[in-house]
GUZADREN-536155 format. One record per residue (C-alpha): residue in one letter; residue number from 1; x, y, z. Coordinates in nm, 2 decimals. Layout:
! GUZADREN-536155
<pt kolse="A" drenkol="NUM" east="X" north="Y" up="Z"/>
...
! end
This chain:
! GUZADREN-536155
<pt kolse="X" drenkol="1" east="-14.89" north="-14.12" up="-5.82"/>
<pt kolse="X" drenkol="2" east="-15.14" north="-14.12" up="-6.12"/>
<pt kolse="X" drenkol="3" east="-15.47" north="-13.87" up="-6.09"/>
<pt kolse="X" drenkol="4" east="-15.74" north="-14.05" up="-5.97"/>
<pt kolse="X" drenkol="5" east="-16.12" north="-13.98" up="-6.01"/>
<pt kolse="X" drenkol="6" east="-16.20" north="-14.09" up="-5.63"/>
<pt kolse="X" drenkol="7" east="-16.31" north="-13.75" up="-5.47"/>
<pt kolse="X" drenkol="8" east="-16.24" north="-13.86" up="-5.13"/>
<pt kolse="X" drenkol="9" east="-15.89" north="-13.73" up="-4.97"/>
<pt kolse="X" drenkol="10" east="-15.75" north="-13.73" up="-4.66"/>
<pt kolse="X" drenkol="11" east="-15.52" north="-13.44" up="-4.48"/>
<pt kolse="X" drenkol="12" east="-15.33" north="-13.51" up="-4.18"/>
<pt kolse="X" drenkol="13" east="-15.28" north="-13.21" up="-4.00"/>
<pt kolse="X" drenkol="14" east="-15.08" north="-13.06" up="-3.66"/>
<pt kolse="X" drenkol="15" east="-15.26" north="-12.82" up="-3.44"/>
<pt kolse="X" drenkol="16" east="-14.93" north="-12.82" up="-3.25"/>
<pt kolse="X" drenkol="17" east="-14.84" north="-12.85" up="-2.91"/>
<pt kolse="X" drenkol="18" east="-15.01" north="-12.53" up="-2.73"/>
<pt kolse="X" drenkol="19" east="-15.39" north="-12.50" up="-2.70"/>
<pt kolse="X" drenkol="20" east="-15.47" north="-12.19" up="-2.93"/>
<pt kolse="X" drenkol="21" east="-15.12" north="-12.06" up="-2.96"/>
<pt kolse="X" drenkol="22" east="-14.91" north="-12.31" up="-3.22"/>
<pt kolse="X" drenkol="23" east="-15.25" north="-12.37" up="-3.49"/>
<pt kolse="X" drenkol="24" east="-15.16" north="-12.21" up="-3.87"/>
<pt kolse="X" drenkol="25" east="-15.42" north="-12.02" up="-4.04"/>
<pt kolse="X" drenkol="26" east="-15.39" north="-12.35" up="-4.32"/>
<pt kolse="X" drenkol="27" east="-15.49" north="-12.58" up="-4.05"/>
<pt kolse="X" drenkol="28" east="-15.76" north="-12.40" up="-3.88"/>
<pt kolse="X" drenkol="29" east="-15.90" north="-12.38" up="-4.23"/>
<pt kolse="X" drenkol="30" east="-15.87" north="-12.71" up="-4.33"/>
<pt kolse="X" drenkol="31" east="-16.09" north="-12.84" up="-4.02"/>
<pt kolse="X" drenkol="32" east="-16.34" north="-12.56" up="-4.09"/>
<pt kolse="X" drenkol="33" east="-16.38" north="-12.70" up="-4.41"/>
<pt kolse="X" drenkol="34" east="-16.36" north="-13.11" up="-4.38"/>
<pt kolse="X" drenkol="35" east="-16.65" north="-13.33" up="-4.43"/>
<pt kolse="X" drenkol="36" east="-16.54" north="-13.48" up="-4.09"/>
<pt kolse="X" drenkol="37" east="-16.27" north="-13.44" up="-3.85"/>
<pt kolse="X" drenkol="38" east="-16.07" north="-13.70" up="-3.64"/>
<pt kolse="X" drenkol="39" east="-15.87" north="-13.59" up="-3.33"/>
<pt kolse="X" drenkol="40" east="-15.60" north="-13.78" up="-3.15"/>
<pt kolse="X" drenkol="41" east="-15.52" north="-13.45" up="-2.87"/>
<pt kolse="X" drenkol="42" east="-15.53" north="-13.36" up="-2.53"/>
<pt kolse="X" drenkol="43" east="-15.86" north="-13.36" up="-2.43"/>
<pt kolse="X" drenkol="44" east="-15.91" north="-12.99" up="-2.39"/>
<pt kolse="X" drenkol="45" east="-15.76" north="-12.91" up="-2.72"/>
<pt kolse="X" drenkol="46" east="-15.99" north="-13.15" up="-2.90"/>
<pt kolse="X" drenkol="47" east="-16.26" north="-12.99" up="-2.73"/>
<pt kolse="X" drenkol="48" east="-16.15" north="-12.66" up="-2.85"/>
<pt kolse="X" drenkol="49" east="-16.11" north="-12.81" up="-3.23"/>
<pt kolse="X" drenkol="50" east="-16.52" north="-12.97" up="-3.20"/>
<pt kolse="X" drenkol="51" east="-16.59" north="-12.61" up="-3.20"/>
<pt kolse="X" drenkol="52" east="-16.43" north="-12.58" up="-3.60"/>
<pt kolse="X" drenkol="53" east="-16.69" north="-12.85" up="-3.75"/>
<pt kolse="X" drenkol="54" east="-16.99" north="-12.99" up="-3.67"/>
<pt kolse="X" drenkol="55" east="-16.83" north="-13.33" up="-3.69"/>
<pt kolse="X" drenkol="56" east="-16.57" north="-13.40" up="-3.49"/>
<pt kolse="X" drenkol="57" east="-16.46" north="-13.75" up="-3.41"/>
<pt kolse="X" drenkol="58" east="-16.23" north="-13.82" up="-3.11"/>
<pt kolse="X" drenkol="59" east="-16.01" north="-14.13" up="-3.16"/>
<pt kolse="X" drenkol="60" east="-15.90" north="-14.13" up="-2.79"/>
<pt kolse="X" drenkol="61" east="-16.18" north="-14.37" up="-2.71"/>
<pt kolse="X" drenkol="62" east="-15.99" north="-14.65" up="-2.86"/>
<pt kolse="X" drenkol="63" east="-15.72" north="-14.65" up="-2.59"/>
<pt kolse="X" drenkol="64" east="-15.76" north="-14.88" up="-2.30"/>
<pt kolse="X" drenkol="65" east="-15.58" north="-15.04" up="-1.99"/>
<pt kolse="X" drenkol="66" east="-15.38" north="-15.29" up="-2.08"/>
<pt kolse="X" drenkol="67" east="-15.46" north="-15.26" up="-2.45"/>
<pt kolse="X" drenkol="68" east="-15.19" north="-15.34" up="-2.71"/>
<pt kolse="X" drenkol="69" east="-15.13" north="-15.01" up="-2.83"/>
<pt kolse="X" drenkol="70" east="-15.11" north="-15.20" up="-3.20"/>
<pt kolse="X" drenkol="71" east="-15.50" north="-15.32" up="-3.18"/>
<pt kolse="X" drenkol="72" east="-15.59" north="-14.91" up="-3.09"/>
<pt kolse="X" drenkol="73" east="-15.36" north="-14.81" up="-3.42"/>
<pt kolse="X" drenkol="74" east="-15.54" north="-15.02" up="-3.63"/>
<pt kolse="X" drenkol="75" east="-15.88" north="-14.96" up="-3.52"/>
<pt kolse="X" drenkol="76" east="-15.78" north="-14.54" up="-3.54"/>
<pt kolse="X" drenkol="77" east="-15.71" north="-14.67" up="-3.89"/>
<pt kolse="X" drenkol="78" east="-15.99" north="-14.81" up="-4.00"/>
<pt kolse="X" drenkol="79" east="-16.24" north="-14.55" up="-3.84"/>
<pt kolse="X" drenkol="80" east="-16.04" north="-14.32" up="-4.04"/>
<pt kolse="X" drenkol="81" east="-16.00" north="-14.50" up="-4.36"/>
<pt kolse="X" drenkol="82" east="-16.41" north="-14.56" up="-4.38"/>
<pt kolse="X" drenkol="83" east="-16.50" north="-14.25" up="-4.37"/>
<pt kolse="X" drenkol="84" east="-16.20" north="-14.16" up="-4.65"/>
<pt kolse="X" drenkol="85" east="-16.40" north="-14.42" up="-4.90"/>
<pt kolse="X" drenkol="86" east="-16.72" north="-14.27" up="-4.90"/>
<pt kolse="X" drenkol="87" east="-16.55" north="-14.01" up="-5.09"/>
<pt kolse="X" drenkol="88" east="-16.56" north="-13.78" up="-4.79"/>
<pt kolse="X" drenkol="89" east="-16.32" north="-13.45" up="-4.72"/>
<pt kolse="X" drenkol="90" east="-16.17" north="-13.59" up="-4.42"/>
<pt kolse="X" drenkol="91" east="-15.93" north="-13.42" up="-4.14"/>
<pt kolse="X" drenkol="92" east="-15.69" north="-13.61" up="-3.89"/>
<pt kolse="X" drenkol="93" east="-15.57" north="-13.34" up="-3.63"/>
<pt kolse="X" drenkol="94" east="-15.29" north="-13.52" up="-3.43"/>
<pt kolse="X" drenkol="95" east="-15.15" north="-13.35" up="-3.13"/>
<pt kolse="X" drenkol="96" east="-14.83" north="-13.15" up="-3.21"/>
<pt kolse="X" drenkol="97" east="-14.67" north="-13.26" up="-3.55"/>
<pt kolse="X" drenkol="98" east="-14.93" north="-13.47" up="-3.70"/>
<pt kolse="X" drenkol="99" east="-14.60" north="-13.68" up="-3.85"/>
<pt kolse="X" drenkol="100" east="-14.38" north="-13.68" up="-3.51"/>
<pt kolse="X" drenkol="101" east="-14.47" north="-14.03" up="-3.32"/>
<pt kolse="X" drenkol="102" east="-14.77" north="-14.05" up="-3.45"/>
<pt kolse="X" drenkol="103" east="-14.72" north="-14.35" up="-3.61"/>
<pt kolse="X" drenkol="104" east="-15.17" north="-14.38" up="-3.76"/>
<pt kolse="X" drenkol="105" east="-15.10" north="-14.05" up="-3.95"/>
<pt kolse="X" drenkol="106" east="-14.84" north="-14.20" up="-4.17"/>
<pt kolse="X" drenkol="107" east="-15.03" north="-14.52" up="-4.20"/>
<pt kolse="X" drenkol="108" east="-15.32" north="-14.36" up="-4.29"/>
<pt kolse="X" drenkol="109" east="-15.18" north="-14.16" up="-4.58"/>
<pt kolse="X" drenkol="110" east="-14.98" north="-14.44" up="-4.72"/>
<pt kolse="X" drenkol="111" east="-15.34" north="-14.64" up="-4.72"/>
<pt kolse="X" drenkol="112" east="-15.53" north="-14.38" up="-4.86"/>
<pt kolse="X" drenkol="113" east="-15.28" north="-14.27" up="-5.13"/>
<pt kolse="X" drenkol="114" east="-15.23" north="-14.65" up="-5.19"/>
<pt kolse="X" drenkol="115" east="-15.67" north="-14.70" up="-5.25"/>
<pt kolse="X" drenkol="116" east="-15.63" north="-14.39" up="-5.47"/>
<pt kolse="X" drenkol="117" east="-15.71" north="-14.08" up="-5.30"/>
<pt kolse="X" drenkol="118" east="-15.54" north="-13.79" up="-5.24"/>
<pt kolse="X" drenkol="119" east="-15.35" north="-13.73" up="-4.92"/>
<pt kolse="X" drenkol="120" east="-15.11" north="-13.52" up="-4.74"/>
<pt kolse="X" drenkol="121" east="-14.98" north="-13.40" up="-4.42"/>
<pt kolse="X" drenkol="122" east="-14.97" north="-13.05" up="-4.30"/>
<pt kolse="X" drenkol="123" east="-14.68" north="-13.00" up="-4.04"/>
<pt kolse="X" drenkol="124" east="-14.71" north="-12.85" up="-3.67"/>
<pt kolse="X" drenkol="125" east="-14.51" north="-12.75" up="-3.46"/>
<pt kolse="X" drenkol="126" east="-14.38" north="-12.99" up="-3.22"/>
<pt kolse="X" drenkol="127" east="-14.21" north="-13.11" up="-2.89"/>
<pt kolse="X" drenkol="128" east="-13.88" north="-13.14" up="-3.04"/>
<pt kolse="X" drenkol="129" east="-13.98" north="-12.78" up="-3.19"/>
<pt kolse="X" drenkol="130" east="-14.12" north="-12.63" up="-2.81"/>
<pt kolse="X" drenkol="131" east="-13.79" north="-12.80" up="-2.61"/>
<pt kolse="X" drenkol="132" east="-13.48" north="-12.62" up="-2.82"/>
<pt kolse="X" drenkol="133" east="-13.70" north="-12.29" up="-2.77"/>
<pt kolse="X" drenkol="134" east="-13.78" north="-12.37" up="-2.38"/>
<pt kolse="X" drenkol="135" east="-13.42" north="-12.54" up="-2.32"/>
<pt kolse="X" drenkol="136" east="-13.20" north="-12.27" up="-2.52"/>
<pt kolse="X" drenkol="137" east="-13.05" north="-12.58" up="-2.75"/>
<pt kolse="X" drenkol="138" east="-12.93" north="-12.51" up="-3.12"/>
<pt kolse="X" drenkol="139" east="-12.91" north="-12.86" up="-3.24"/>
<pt kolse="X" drenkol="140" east="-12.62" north="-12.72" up="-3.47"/>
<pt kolse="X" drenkol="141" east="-12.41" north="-12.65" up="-3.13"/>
<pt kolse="X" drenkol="142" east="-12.31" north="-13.00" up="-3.09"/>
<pt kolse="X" drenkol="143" east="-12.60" north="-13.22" up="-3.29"/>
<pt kolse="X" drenkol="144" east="-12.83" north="-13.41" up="-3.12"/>
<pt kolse="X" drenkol="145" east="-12.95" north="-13.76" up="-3.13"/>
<pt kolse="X" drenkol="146" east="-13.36" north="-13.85" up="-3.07"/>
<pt kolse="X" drenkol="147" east="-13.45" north="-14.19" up="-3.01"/>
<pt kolse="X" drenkol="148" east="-13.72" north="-14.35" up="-2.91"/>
<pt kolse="X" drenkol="149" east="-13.66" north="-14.45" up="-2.52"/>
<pt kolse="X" drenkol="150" east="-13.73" north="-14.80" up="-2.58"/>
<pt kolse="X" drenkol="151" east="-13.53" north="-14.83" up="-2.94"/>
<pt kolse="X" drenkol="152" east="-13.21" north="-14.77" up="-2.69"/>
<pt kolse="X" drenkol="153" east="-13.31" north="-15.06" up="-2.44"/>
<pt kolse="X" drenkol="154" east="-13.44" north="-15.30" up="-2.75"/>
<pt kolse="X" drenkol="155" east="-13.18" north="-15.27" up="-3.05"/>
<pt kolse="X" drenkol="156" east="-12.77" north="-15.17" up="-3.05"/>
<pt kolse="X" drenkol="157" east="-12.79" north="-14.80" up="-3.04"/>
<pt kolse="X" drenkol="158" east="-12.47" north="-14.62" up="-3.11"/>
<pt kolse="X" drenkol="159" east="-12.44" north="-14.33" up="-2.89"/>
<pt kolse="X" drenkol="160" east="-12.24" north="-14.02" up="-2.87"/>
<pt kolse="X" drenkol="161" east="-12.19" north="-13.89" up="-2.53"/>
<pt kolse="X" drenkol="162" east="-12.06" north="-13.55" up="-2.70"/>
<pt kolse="X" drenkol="163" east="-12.39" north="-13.46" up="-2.84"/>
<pt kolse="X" drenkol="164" east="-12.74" north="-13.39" up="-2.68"/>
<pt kolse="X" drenkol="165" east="-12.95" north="-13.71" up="-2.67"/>
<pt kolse="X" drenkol="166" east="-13.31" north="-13.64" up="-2.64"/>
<pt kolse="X" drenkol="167" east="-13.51" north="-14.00" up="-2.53"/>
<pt kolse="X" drenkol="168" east="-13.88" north="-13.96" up="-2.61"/>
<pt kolse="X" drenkol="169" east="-14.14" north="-14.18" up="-2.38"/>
<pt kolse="X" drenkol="170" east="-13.91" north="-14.21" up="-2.17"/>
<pt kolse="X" drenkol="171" east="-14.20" north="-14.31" up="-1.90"/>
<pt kolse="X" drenkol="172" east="-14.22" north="-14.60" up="-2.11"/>
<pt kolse="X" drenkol="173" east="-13.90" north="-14.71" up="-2.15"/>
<pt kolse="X" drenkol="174" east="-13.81" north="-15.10" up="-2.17"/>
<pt kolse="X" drenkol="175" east="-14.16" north="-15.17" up="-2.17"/>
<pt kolse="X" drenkol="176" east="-14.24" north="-15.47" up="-2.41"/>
<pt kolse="X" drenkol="177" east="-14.64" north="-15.56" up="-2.37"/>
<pt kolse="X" drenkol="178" east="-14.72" north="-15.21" up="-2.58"/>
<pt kolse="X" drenkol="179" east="-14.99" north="-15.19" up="-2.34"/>
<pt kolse="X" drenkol="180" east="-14.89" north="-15.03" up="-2.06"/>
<pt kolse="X" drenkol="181" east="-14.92" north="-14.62" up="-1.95"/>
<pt kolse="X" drenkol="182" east="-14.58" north="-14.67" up="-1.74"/>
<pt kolse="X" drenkol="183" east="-14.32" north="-14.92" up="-1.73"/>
<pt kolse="X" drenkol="184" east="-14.16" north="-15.02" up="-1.40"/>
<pt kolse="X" drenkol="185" east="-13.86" north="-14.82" up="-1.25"/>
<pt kolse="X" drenkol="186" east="-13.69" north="-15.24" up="-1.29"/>
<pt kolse="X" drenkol="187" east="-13.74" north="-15.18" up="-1.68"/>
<pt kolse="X" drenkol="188" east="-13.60" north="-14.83" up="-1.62"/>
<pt kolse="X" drenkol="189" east="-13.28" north="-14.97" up="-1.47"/>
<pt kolse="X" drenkol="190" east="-13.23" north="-15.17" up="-1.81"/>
<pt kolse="X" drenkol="191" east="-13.20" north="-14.81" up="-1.97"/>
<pt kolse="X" drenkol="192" east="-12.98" north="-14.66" up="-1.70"/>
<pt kolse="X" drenkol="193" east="-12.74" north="-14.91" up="-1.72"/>
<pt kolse="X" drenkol="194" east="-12.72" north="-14.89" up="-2.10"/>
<pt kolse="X" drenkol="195" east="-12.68" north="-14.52" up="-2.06"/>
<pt kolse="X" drenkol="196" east="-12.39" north="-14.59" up="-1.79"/>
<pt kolse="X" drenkol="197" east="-12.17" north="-14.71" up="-2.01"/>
<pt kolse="X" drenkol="198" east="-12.11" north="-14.40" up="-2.20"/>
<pt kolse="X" drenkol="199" east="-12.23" north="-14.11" up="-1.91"/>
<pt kolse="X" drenkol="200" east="-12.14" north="-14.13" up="-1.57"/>
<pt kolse="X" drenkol="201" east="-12.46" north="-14.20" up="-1.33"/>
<pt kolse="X" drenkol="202" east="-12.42" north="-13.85" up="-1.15"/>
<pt kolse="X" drenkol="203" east="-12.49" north="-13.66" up="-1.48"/>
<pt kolse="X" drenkol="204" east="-12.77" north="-13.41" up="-1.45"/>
<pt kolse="X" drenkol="205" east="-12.99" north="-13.49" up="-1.69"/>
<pt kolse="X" drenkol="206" east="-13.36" north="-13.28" up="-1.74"/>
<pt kolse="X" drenkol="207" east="-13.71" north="-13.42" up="-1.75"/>
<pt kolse="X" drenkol="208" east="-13.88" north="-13.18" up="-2.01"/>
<pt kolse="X" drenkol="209" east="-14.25" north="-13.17" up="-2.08"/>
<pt kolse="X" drenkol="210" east="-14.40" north="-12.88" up="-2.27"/>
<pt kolse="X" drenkol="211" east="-14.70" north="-12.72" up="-2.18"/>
<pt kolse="X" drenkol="212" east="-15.05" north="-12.78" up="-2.34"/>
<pt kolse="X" drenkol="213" east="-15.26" north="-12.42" up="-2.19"/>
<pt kolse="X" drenkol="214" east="-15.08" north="-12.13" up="-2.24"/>
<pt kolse="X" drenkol="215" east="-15.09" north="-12.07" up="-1.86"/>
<pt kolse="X" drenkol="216" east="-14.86" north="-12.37" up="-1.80"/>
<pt kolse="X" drenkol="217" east="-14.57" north="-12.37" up="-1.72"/>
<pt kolse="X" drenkol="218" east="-14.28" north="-12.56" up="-1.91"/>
<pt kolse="X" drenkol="219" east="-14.14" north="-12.87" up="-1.69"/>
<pt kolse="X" drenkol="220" east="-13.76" north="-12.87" up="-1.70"/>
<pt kolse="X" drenkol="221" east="-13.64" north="-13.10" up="-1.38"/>
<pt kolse="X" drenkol="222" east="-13.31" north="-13.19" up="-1.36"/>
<pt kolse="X" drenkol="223" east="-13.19" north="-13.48" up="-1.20"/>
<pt kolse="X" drenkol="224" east="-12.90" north="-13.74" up="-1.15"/>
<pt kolse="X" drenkol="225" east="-12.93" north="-14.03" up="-1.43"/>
<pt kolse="X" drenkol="226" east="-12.92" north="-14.23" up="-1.15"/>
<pt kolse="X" drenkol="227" east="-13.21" north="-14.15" up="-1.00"/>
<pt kolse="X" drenkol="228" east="-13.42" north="-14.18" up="-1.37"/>
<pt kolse="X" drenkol="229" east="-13.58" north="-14.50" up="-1.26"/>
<pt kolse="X" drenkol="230" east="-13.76" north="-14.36" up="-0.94"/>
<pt kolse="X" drenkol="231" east="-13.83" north="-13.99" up="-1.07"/>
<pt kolse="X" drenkol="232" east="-14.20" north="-13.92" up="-1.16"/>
<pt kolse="X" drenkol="233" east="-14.30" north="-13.95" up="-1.52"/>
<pt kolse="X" drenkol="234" east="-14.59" north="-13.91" up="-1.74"/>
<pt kolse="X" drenkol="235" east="-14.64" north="-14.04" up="-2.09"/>
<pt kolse="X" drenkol="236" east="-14.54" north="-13.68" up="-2.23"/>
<pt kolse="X" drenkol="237" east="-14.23" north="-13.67" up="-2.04"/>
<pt kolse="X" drenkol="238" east="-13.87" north="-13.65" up="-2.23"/>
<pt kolse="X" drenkol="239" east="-13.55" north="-13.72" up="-2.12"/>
<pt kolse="X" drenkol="240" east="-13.28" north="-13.43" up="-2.23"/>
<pt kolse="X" drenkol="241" east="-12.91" north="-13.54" up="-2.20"/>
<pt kolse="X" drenkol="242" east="-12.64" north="-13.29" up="-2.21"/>
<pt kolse="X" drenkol="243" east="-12.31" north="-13.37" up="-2.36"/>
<pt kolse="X" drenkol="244" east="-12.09" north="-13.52" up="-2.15"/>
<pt kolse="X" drenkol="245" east="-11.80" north="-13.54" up="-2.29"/>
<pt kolse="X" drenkol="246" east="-11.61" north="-13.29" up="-2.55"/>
<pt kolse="X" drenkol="247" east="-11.62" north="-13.32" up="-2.94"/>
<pt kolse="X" drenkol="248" east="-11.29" north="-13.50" up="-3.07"/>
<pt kolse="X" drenkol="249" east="-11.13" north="-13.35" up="-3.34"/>
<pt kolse="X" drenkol="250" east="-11.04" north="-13.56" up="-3.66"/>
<pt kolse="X" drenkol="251" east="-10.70" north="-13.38" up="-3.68"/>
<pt kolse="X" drenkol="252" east="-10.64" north="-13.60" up="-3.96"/>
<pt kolse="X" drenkol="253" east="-10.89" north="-13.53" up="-4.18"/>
<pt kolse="X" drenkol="254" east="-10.84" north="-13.15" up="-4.11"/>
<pt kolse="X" drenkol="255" east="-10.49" north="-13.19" up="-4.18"/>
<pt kolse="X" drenkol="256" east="-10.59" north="-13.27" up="-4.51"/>
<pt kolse="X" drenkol="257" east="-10.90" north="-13.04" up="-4.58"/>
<pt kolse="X" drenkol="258" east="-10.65" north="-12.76" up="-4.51"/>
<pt kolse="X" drenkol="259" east="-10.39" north="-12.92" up="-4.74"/>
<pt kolse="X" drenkol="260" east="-10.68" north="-12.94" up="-5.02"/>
<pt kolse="X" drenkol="261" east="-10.73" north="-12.55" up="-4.95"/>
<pt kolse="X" drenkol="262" east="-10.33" north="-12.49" up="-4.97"/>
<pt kolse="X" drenkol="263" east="-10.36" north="-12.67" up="-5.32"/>
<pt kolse="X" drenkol="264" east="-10.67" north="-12.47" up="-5.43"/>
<pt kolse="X" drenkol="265" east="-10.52" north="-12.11" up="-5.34"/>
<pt kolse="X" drenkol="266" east="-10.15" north="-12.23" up="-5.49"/>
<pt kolse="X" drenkol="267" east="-10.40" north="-12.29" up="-5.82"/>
<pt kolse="X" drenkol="268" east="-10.53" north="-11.97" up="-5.82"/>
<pt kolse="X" drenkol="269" east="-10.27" north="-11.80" up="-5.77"/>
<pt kolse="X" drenkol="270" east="-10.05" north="-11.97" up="-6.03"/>
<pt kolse="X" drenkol="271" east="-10.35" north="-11.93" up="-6.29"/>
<pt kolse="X" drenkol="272" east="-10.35" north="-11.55" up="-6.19"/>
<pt kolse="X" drenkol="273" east="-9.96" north="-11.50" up="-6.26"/>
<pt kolse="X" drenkol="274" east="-10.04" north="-11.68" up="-6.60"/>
<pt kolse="X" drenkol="275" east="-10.29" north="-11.46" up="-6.67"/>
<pt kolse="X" drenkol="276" east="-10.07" north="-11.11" up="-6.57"/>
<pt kolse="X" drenkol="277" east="-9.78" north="-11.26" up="-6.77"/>
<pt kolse="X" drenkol="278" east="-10.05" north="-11.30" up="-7.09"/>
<pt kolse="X" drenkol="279" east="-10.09" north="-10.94" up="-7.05"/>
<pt kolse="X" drenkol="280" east="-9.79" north="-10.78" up="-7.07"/>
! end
């Protein structure tokens, strides 16, 4: 992107997921010093960051019942993207990972970077981040797959029962208006019966939600996938599926990594008998 002269930038940043315990010393910092600050959080943690700046902005205002979530986005936008032309230092502090389903973080960069001025994210620590710590998962075990709940119900998915498959808003799973808090446990069943044809429906499955005080506790509640559709949800709950079924080897494609390993040590080998017969 070429320099610009425009003074006004734009910093997206993640006070992560924790009230007080996830915030990096380079994010605490770049909300004491912003022109103004925008916050997308839990209320209490937003109330915690107004205590950073003397202007601090909450963009949760903007969401309303029955409200396409698409109208809130854009107006998050534009409250944001004002205050970024009048050359200000501004400050978005989005709940968690300020780039994890957040989706006016990313637009707000790409418009303010697109007008000109600088911008930038500043990572957080995250849900994803909080659940392999609070559910003992190494992703590197047996890989995991995150969608977004919906995406699954919505678009031709390929799943793999042998990895961990982590559904995020899951509460608002097969819900199409964009508007609602919850979707019905009938728009549920859409996703269950997906799901059924690659676990079976008495697979425990856990409903994760990671605390935002420090004197919460962690929700992990397992359940039957069966009963998904009539278990009780929020719109922070995720939906953690274990592997269900064993990895498959590719005994094929071993077969020939270790015949490419047989070839490379016969190599060696016959390049080191060269080299003892040059020496004699």
């Amino acid at each position: 992107m070429a320099k610009s002269d425009k003074q006004g930038s734009l910093v997206c940043v993640g006070p992560g997921m924790t009230l007080g315990a996830h915030i990096t010393q380079r994010c605490r910092k770049l909300i004491e010093n912003a022109d103004v600050v925008f916050t997308s959080c839990h209320p209490i943690m937003e109330a915690w960051i107004a205590q950073m700046n003397k202007d601090v902005r909450s963009l949760q205002g903007l969401y309303a019942e029955n409200k396409d979530r698409r109208i809130t986005y854009r107006e998050m936008l534009d409250a944001i993207m004002q205050e970024v032309r009048k050359e200000k230092q501004v400050v978005g502090a989005f709940y968690g990972h300020p780039g994890v389903f957040a989706r006016v973080p990313h637009q707000a960069v790409k418009q303010s970077r697109a007008e000109g001025f600088r911008a930038r994210m500043e990572p957080g620590i995250s849900a994803e981040d909080c659940l392999y710590a609070d559910m003992g998962i190494d992703p590197g075990d047996y890989g995991c797959q995150h969608y977004e709940a919906s995406q699954v119900v919505f678009y031709e998915r390929r799943l793999d029962p042998s990895a961990y498959l982590v559904l995020w808003q899951i509460a608002l799973a097969g819900d199409i208006s964009i508007s609602k808090r919850l979707s019905s446990a009938e728009e549920r069943k859409v996703l269950i019966r997906i799901l059924s044809e690659h676990y079976p429906l008495t697979h425990r499955v856990a409903l994760y939600e990671c605390p935002t005080l420090i004197t919460d506790r962690v929700r992990i509640d397992w359940i039957r996938l069966g009963d998904l559709p009539g278990a009780d949800l929020t719109p922070v709950t995720t939906l953690v599926v274990p592997p269900a079924v064993k990895m498959k080897e590719a005994r094929n494609i071993k077969e020939e990594i270790i015949a490419l390993n047989q070839q490379a040590v016969a190599s060696v080998q016959h390049s080191y008998s060269a080299f003892q017969g040059e020496q004699k």
